[in-house]
Residue frames relative to the residue before (quaternion, step in Angstrom):
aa qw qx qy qz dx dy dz
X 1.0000 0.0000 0.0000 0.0000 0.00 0.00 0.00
X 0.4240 0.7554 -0.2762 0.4164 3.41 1.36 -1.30
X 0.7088 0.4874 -0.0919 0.5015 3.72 0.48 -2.24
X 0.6290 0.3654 -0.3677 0.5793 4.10 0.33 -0.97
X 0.6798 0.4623 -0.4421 0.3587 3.39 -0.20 -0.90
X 0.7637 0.3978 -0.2469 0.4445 3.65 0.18 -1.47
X 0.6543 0.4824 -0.3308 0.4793 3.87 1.12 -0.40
X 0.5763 0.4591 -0.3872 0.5542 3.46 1.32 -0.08
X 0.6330 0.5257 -0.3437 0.4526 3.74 0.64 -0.12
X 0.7449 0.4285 -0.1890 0.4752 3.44 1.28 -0.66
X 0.7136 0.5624 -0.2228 0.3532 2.95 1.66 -0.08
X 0.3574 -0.8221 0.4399 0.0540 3.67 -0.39 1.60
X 0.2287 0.7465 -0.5321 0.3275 3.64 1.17 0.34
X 0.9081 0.1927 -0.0911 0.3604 3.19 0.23 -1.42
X 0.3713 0.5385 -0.5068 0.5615 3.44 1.22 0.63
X 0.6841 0.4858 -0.4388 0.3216 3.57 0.14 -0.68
X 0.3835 0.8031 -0.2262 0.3959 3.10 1.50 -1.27
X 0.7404 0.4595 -0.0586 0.4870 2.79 0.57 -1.98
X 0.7110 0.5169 -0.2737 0.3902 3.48 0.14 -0.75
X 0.7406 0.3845 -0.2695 0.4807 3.45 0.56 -1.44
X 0.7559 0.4656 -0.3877 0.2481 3.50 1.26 0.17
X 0.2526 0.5933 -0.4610 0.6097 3.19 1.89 0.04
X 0.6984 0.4311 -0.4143 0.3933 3.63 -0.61 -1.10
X 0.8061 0.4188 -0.1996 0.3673 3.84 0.55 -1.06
X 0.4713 0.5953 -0.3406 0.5545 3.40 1.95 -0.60
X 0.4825 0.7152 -0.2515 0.4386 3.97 1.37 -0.78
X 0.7644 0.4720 -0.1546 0.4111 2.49 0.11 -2.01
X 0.6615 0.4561 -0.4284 0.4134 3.52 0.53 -1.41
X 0.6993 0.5571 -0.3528 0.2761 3.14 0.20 -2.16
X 0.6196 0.3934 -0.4025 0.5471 4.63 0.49 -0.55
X 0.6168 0.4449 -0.4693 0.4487 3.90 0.24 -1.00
X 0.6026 0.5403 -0.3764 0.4509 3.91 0.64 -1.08
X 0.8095 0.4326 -0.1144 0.3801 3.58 0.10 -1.63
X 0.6949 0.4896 -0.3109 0.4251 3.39 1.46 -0.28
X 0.6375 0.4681 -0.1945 0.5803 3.59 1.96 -0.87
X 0.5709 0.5968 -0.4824 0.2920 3.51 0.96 0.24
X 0.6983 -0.4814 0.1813 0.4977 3.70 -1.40 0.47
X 0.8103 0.4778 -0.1857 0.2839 3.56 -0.79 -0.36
X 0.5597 0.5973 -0.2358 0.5239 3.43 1.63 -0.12
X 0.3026 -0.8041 0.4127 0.3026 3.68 0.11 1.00
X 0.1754 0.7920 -0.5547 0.1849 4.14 0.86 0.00
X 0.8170 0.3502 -0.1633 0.4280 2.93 0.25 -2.21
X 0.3567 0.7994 -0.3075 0.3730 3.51 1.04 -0.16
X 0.8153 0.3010 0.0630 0.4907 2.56 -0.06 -2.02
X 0.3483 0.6445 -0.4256 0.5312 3.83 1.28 0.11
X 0.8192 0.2707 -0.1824 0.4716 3.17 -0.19 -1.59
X 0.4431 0.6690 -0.4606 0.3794 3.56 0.44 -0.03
X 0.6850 0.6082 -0.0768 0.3936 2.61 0.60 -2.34
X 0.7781 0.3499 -0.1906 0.4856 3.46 0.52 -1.11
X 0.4349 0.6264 -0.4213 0.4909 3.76 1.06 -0.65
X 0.7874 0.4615 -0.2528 0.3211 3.20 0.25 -1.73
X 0.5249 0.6694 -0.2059 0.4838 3.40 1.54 -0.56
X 0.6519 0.5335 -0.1902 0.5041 3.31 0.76 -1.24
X 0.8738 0.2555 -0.1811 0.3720 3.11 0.26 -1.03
X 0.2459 0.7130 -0.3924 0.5265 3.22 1.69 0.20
X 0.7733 0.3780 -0.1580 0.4839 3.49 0.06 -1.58
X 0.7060 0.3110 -0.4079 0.4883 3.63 0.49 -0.45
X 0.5693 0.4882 -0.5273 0.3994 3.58 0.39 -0.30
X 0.7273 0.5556 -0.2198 0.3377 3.71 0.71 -0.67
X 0.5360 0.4977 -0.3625 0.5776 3.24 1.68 -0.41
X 0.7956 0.4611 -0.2314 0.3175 3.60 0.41 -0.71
């Protein structure tokens, strides 16, 4: 019993576990805060891509 115990203490499986889910709770929470209303991002996106677009058609023609 002694041995499981002390091999469960040494064991980092479930910390990783842990981690990559904090990191992903993260991850979401900026992707959220960056696409919400009032934050020029999404904005500037569609700009961004406009400006693209119309790039490319001017070039085809």
């Amino acid at each position: 019993m002694l041995i499981t115990f002390r091999r469960f203490l040494h064991s980092e499986e479930g910390v990783t576990a842990i981690e990559y889910a904090i990191i992903g709770v993260a991850m979401s929470i900026i992707v959220l805060t960056a696409f919400t209303d009032g934050n020029p991002l999404p904005d500037a996106l569609k700009g961004g891509f406009t400006t693209i677009q119309e790039n490319i058609d001017q070039a085809k023609t």
